[in-house]
mmCIF file of the N, C-alpha and C atoms, coordinates in Angstrom:
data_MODEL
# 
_entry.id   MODEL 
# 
loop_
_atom_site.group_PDB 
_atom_site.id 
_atom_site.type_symbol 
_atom_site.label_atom_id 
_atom_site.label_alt_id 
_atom_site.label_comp_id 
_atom_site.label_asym_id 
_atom_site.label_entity_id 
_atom_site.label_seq_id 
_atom_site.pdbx_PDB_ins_code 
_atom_site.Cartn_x 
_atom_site.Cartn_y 
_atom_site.Cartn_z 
_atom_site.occupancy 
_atom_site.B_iso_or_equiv 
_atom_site.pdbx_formal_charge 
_atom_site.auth_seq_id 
_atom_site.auth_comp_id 
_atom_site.auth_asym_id 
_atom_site.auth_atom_id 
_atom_site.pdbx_PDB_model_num 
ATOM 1   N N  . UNK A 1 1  ? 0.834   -1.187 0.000  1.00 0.00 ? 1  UNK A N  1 
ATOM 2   C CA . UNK A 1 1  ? 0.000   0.000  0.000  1.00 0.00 ? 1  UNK A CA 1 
ATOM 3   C C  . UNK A 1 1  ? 0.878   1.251  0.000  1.00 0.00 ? 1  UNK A C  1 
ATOM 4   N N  . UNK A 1 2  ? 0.628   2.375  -0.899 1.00 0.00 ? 2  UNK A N  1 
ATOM 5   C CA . UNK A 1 2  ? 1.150   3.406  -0.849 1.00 0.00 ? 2  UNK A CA 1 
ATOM 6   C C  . UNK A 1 2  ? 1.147   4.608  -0.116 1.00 0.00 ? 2  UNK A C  1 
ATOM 7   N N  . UNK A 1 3  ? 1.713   5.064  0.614  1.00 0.00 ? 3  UNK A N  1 
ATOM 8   C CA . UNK A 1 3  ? 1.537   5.732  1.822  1.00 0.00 ? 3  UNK A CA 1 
ATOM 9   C C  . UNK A 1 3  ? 1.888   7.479  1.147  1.00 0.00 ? 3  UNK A C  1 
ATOM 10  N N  . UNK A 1 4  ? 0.815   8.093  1.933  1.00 0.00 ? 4  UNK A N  1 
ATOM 11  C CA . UNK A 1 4  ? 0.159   9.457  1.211  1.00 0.00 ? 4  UNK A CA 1 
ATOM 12  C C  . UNK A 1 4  ? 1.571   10.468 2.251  1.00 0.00 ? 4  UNK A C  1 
ATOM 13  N N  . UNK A 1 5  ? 1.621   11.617 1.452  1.00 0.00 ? 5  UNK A N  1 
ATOM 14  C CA . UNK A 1 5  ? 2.382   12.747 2.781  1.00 0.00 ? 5  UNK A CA 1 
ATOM 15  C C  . UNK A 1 5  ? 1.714   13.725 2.494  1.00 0.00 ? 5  UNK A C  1 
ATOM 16  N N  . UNK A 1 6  ? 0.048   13.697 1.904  1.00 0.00 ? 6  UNK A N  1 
ATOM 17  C CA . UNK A 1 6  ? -0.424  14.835 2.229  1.00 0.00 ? 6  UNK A CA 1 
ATOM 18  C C  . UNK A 1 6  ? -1.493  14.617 3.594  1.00 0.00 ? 6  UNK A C  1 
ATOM 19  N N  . UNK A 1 7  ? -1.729  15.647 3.821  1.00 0.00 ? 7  UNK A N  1 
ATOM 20  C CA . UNK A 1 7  ? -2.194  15.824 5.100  1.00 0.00 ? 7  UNK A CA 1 
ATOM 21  C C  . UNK A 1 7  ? -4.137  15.853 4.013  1.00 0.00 ? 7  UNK A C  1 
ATOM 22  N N  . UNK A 1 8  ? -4.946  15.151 4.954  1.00 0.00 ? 8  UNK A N  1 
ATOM 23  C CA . UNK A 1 8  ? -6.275  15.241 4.647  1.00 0.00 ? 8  UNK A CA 1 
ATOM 24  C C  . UNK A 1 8  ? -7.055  15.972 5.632  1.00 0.00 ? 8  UNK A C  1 
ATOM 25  N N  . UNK A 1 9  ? -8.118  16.589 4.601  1.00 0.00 ? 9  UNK A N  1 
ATOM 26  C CA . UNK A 1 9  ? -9.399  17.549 5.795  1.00 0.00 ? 9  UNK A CA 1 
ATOM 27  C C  . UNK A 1 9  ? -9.980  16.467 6.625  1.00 0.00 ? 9  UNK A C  1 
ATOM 28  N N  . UNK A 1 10 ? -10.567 16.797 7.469  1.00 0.00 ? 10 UNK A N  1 
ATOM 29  C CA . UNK A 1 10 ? -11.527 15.928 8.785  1.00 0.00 ? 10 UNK A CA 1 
ATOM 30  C C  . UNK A 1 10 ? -12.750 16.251 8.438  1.00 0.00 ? 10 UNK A C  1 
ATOM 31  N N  . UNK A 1 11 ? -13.647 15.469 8.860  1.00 0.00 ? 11 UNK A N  1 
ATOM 32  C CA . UNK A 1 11 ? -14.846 15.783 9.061  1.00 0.00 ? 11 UNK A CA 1 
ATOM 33  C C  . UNK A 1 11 ? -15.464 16.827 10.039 1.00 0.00 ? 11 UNK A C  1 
ATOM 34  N N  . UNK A 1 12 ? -16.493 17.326 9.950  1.00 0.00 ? 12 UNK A N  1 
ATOM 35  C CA . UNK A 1 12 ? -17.029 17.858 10.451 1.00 0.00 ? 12 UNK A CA 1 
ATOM 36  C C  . UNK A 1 12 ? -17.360 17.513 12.401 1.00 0.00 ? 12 UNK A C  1 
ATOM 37  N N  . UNK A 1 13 ? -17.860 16.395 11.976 1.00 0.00 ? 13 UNK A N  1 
ATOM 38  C CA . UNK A 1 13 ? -17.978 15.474 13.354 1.00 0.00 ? 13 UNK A CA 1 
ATOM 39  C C  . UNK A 1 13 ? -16.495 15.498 14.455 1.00 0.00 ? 13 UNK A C  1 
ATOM 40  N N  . UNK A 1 14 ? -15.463 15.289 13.416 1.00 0.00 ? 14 UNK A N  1 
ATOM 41  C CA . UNK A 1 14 ? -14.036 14.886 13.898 1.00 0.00 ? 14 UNK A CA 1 
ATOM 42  C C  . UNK A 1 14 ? -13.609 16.493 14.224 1.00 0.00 ? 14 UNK A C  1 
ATOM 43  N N  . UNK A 1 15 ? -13.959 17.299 13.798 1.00 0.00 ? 15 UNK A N  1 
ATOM 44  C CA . UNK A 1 15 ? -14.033 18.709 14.423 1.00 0.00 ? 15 UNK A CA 1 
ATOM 45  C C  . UNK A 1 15 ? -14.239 18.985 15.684 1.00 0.00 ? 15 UNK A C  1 
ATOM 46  N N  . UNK A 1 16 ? -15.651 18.820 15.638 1.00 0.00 ? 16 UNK A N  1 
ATOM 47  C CA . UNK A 1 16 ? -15.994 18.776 16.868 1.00 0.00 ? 16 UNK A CA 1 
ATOM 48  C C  . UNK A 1 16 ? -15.127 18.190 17.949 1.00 0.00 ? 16 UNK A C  1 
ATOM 49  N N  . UNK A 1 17 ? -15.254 16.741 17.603 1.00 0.00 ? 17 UNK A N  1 
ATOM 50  C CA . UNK A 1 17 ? -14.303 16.132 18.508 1.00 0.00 ? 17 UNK A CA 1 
ATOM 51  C C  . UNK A 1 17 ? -12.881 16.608 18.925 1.00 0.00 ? 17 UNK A C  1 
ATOM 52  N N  . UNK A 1 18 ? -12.516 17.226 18.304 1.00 0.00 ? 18 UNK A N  1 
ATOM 53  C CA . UNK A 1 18 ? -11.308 18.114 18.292 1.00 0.00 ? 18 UNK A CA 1 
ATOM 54  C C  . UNK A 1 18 ? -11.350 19.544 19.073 1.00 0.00 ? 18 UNK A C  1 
ATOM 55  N N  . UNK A 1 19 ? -12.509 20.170 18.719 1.00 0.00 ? 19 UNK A N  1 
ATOM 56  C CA . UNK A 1 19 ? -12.557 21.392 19.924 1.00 0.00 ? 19 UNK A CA 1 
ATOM 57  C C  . UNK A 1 19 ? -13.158 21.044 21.492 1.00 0.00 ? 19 UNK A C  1 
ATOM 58  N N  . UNK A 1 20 ? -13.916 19.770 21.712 1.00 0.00 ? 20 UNK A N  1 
ATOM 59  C CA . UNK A 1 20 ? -14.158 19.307 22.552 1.00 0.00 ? 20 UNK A CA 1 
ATOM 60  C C  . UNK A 1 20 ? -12.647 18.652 23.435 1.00 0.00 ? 20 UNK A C  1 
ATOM 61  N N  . UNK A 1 21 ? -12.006 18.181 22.660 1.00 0.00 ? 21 UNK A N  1 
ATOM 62  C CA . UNK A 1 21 ? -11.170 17.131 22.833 1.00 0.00 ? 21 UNK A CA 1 
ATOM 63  C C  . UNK A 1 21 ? -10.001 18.869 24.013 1.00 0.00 ? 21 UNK A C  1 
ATOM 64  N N  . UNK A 1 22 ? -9.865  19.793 23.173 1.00 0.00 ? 22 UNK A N  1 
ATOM 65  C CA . UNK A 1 22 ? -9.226  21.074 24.005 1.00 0.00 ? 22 UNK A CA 1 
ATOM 66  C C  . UNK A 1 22 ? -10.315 21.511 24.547 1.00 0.00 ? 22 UNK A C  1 
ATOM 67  N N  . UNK A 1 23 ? -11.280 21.522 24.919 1.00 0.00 ? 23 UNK A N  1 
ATOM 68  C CA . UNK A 1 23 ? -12.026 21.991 25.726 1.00 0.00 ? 23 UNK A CA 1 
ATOM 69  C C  . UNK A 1 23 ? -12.828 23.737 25.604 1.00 0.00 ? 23 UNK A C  1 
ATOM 70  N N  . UNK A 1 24 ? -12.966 23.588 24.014 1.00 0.00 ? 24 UNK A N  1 
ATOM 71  C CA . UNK A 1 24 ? -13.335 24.848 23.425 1.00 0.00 ? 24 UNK A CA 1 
ATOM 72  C C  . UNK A 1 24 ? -14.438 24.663 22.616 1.00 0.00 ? 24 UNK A C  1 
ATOM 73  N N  . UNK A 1 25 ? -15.925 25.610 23.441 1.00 0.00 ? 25 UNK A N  1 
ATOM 74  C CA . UNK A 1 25 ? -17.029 25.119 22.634 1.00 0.00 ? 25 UNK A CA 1 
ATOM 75  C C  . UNK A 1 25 ? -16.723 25.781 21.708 1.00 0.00 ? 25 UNK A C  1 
ATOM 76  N N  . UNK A 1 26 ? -18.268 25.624 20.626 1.00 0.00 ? 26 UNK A N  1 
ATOM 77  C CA . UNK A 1 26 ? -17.903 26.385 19.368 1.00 0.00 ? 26 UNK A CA 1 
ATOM 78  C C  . UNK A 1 26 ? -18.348 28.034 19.354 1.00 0.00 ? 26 UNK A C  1 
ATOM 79  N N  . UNK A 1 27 ? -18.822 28.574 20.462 1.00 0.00 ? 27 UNK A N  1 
ATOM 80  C CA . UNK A 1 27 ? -18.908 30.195 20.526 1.00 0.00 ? 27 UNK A CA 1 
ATOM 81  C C  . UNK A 1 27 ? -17.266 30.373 20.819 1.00 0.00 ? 27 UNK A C  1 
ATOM 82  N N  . UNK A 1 28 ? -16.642 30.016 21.890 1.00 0.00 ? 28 UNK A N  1 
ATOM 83  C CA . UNK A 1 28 ? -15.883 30.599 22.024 1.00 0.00 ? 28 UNK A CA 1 
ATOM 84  C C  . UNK A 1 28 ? -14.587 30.381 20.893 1.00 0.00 ? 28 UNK A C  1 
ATOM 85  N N  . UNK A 1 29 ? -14.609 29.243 19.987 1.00 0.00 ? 29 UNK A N  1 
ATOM 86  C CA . UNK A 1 29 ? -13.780 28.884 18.783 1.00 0.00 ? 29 UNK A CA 1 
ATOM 87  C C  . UNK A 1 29 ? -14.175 30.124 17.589 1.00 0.00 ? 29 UNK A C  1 
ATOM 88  N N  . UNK A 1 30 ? -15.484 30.211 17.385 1.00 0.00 ? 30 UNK A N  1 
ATOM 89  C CA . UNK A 1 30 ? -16.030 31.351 16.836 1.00 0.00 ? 30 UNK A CA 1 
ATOM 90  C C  . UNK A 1 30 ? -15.078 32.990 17.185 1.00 0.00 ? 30 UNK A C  1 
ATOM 91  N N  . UNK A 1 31 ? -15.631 33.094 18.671 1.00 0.00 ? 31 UNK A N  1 
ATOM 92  C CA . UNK A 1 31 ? -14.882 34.540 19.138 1.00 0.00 ? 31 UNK A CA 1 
ATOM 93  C C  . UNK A 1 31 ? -13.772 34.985 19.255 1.00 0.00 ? 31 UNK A C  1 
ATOM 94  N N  . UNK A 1 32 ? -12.701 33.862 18.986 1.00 0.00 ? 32 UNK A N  1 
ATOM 95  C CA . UNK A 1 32 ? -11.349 33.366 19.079 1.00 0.00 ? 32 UNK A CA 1 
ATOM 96  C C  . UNK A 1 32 ? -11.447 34.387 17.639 1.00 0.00 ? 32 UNK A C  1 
ATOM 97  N N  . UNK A 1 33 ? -12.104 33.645 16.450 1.00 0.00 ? 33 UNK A N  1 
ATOM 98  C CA . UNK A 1 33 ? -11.642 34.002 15.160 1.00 0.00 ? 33 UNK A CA 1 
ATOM 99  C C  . UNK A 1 33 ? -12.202 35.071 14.340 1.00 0.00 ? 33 UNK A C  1 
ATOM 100 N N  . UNK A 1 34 ? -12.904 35.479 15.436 1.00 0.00 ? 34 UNK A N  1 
ATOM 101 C CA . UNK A 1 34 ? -13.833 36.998 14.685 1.00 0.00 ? 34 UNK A CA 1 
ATOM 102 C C  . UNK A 1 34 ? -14.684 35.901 13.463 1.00 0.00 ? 34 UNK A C  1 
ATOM 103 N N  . UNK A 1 35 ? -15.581 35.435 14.009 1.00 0.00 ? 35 UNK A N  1 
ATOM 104 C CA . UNK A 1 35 ? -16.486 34.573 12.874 1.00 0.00 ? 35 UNK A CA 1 
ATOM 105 C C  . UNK A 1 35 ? -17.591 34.755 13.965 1.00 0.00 ? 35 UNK A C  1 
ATOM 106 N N  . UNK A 1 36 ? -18.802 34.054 13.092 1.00 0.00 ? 36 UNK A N  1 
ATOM 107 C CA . UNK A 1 36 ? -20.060 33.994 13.648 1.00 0.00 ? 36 UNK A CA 1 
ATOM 108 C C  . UNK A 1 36 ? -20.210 32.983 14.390 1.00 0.00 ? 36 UNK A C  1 
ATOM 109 N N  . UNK A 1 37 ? -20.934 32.392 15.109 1.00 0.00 ? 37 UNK A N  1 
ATOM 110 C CA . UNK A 1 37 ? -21.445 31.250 15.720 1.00 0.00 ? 37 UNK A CA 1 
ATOM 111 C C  . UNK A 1 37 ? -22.181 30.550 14.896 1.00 0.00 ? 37 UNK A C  1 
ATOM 112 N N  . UNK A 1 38 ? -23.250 30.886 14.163 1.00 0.00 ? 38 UNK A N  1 
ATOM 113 C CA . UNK A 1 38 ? -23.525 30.398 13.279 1.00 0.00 ? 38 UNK A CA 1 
ATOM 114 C C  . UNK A 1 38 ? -23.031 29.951 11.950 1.00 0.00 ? 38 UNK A C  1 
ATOM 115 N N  . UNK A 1 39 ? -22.083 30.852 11.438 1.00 0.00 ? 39 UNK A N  1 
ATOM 116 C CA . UNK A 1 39 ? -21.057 30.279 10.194 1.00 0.00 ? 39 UNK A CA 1 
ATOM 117 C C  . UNK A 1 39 ? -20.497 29.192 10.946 1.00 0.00 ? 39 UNK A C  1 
ATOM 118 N N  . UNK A 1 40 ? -19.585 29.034 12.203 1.00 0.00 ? 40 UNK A N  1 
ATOM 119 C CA . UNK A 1 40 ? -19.137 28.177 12.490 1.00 0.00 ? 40 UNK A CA 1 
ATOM 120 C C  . UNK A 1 40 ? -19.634 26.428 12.556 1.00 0.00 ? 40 UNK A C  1 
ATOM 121 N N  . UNK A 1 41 ? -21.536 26.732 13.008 1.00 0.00 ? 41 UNK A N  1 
ATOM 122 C CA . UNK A 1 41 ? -22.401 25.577 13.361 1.00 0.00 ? 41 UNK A CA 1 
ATOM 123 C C  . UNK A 1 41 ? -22.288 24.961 11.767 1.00 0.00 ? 41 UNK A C  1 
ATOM 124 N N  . UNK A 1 42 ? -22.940 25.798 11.005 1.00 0.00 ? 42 UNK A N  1 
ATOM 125 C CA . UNK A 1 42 ? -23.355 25.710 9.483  1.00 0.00 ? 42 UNK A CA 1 
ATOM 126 C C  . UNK A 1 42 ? -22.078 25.003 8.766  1.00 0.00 ? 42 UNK A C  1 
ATOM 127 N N  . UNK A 1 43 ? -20.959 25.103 9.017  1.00 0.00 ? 43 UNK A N  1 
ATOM 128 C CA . UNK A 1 43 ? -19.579 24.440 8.197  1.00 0.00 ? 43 UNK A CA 1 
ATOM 129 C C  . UNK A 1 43 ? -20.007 23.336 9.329  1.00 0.00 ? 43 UNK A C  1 
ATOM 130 N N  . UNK A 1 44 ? -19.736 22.800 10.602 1.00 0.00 ? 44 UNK A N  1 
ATOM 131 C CA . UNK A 1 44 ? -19.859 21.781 11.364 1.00 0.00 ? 44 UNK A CA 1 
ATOM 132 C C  . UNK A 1 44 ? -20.524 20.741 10.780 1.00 0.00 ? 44 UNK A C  1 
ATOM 133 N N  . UNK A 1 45 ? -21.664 21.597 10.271 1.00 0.00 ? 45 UNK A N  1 
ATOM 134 C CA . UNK A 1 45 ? -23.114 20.395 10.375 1.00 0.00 ? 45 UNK A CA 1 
ATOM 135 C C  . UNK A 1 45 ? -23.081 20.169 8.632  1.00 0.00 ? 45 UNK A C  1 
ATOM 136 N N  . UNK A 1 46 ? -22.036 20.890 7.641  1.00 0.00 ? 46 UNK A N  1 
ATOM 137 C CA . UNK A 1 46 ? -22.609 19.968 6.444  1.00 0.00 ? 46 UNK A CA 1 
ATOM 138 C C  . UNK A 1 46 ? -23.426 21.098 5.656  1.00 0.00 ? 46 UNK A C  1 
ATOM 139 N N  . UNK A 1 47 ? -23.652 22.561 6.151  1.00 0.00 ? 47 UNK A N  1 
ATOM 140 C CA . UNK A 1 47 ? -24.790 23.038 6.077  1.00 0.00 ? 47 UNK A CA 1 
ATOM 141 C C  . UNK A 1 47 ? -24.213 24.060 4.663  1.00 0.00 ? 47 UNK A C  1 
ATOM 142 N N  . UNK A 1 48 ? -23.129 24.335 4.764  1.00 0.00 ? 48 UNK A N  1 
ATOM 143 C CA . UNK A 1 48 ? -22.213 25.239 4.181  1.00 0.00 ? 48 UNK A CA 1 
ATOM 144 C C  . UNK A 1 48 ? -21.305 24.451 3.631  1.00 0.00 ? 48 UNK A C  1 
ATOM 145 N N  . UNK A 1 49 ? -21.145 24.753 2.088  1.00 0.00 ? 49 UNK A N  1 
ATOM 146 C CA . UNK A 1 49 ? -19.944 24.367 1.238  1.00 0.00 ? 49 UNK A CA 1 
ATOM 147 C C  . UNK A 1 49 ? -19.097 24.729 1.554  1.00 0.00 ? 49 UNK A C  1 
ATOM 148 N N  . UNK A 1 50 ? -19.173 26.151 2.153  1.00 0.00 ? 50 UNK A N  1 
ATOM 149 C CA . UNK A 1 50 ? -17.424 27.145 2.718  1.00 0.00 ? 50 UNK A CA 1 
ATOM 150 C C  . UNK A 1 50 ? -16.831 27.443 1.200  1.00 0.00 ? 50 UNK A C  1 
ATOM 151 N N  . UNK A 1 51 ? -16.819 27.536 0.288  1.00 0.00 ? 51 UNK A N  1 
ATOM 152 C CA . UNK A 1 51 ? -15.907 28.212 -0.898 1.00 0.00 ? 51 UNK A CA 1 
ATOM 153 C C  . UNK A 1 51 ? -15.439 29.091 -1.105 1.00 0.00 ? 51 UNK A C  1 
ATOM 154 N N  . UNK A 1 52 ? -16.038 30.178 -0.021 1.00 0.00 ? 52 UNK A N  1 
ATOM 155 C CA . UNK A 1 52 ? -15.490 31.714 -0.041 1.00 0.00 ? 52 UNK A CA 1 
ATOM 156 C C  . UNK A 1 52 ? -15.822 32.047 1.605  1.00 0.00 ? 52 UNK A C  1 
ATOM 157 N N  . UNK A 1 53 ? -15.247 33.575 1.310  1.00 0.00 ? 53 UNK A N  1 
ATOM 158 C CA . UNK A 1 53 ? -16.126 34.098 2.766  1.00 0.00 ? 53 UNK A CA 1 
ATOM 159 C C  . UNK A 1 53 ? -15.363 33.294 4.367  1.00 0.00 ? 53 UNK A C  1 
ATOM 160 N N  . UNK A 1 54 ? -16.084 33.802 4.920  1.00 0.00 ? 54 UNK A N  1 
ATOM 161 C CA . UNK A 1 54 ? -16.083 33.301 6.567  1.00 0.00 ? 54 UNK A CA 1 
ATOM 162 C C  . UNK A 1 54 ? -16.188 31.721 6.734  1.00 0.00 ? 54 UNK A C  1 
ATOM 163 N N  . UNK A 1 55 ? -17.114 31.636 5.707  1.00 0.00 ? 55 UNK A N  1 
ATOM 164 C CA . UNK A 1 55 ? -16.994 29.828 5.828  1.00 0.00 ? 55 UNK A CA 1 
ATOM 165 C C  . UNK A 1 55 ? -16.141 29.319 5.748  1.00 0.00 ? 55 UNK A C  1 
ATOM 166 N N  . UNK A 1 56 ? -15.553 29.528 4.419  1.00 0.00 ? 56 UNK A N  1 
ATOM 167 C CA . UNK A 1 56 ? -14.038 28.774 3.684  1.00 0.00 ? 56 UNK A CA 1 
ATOM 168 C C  . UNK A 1 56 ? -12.829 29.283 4.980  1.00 0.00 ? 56 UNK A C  1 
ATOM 169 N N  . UNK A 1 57 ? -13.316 30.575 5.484  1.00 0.00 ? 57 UNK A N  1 
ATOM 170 C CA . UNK A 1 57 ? -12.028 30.826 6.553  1.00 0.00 ? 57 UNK A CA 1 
ATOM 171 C C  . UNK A 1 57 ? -12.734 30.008 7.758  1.00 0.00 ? 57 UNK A C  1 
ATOM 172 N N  . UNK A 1 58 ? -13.556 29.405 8.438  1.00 0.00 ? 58 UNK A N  1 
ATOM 173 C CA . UNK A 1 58 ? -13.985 28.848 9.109  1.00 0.00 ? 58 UNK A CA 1 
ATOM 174 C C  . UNK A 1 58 ? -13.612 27.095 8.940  1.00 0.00 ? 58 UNK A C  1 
ATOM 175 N N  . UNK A 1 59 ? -13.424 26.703 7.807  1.00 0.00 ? 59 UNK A N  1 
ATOM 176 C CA . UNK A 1 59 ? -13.433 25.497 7.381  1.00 0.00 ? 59 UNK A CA 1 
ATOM 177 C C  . UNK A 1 59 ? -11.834 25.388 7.431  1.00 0.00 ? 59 UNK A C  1 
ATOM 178 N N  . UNK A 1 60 ? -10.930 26.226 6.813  1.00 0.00 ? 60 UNK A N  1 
ATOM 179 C CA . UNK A 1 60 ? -9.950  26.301 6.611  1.00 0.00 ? 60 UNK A CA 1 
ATOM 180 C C  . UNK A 1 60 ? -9.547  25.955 8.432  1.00 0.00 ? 60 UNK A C  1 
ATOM 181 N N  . UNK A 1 61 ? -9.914  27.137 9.348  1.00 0.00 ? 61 UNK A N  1 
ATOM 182 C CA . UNK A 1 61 ? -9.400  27.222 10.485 1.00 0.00 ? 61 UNK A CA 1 
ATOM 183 C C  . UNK A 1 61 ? -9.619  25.896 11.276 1.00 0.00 ? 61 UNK A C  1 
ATOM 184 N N  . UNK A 1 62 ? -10.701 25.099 11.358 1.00 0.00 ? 62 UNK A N  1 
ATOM 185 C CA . UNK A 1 62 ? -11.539 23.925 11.773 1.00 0.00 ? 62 UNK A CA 1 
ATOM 186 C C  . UNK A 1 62 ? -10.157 22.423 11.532 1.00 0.00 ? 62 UNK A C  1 
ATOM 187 N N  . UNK A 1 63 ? -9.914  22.713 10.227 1.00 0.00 ? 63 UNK A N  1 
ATOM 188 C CA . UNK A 1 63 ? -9.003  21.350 9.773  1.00 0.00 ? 63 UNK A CA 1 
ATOM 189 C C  . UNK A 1 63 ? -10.497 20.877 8.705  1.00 0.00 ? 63 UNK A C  1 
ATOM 190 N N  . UNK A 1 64 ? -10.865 21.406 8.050  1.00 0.00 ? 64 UNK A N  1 
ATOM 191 C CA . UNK A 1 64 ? -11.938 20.711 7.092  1.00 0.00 ? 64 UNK A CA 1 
ATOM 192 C C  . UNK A 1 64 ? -11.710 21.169 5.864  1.00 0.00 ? 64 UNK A C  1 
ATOM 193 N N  . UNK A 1 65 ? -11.059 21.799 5.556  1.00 0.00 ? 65 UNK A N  1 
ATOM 194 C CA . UNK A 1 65 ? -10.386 22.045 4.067  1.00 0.00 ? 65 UNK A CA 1 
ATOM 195 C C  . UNK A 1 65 ? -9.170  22.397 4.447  1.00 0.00 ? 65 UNK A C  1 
ATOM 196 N N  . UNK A 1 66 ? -8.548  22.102 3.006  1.00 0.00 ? 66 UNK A N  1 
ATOM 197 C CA . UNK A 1 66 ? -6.780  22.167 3.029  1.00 0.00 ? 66 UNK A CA 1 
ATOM 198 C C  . UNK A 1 66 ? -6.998  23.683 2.038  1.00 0.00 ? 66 UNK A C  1 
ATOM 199 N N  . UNK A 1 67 ? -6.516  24.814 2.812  1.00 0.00 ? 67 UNK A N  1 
ATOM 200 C CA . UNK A 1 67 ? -6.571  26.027 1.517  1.00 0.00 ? 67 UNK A CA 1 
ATOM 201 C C  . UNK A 1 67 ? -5.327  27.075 2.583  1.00 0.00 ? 67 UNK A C  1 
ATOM 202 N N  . UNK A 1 68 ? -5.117  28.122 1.873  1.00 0.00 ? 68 UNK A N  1 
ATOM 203 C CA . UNK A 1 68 ? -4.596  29.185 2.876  1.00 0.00 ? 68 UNK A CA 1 
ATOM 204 C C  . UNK A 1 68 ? -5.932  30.507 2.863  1.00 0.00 ? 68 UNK A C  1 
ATOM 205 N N  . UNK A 1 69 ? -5.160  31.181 4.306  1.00 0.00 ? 69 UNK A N  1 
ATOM 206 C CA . UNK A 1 69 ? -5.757  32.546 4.580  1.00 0.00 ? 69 UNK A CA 1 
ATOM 207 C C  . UNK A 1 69 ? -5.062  33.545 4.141  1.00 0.00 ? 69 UNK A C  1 
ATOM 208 N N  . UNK A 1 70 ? -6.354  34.520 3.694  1.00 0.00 ? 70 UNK A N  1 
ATOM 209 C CA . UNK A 1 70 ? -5.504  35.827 3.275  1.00 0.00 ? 70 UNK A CA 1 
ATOM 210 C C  . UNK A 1 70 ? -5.892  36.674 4.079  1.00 0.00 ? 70 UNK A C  1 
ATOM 211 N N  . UNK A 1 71 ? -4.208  37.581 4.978  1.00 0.00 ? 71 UNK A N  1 
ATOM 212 C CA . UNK A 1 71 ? -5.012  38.792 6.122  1.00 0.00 ? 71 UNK A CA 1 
ATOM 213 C C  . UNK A 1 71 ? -5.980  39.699 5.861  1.00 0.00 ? 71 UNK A C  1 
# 
């Protein structure tokens, strides 16, 4: 089997588990990043493609897409 060295996005679920896992709900992961609470739920749950915008920087920040930020 051929073994990958790129790094893959997580799921949504596995997110979670991940801000839970540090002990950071998702308002305060939100307020951390100057994002909404709701953009944040909406990328979580599947709800949001994220392609642009707050999402894609929400998704990006999460570990659910592989992209960069622009300041």
């Amino acid at each position: 089997m051929k073994q990958k060295n790129s790094i893959s996005p997580i799921t949504g679920a596995q997110a979670r588990v991940e801000l839970e896992r540090r002990g950071e709900s998702v308002a305060e992961f939100a307020r951390r990043h100057g994002l909404s609470v709701s953009t944040v739920h909406q990328v979580l749950g599947g709800r949001s493609k994220a392609r642009r915008g707050d999402a894609h920087r929400a998704a990006v920040l999460l570990g659910m897409k592989i992209g960069t930020l622009q300041d």
